[in-house]
C-alpha positions in Angstrom: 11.1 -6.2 7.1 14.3 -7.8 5.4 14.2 -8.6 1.5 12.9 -12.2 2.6 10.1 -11.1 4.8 8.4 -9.0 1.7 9.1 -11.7 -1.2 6.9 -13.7 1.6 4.5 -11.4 2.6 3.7 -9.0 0.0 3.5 -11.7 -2.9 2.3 -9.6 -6.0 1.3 -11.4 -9.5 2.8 -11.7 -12.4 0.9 -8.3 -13.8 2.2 -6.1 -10.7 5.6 -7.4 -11.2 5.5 -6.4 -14.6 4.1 -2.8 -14.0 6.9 -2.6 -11.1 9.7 -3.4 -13.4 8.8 -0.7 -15.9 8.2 1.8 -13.2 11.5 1.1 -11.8 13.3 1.1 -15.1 11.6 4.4 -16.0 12.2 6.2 -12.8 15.6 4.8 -12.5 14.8 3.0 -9.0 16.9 1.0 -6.6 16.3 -3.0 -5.5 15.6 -1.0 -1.8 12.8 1.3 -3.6 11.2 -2.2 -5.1 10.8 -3.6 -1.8 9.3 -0.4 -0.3 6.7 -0.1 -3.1 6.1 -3.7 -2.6 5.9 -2.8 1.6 3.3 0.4 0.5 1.6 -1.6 -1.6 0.5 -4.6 0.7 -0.4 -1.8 3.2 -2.6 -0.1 1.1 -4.1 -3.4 0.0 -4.4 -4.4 3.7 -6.1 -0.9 4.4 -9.0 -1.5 2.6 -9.4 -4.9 3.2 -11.4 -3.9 7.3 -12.4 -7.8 8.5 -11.9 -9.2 4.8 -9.0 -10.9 6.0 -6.1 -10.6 4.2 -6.5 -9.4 0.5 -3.8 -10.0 -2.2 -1.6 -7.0 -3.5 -2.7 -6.6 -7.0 -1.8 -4.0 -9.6 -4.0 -1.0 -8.5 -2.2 -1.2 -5.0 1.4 -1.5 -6.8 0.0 1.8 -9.0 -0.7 4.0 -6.0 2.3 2.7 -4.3 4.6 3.8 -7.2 2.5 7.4 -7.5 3.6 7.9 -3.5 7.0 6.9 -4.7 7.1 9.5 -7.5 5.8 12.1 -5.1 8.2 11.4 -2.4 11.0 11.6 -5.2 9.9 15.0 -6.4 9.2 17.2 -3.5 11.5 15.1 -0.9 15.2 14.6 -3.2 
């Protein structure tokens, strides 16, 4: 998905964007590593949605997608 695709489709409130802008300031992340936590996030909010429909991305999904984040840093950099 391009930049414009995820500020469409994984739409996060104004909580999750706050917890994503001190994650990435204290991890040091990229604009690229904002849009795949925001990518992770949808899916994992989509994953445990089953025939819900489509669930919004809220700060719980944004946590876990940051804690994949932080583990792909460590053991994959």
């Amino acid at each position: 998905m391009n930049t414009r695709l995820i500020r469409r489709h994984c739409a996060i409130d104004e909580a999750s964007e706050k917890l994503l802008k001190m994650a990435i300031t204290r991890m040091g992340l990229s604009a690229r590593a904002h849009d795949r936590i925001c990518e992770a996030a949808r899916d994992i909010a989509h994953s445990g949605a089953g025939l819900q429909g489509v669930p919004p991305v809220e700060s719980p999904h944004i946590a876990e997608a940051v804690q994949y984040r932080s583990l792909d840093r460590r053991y994959w950099a």
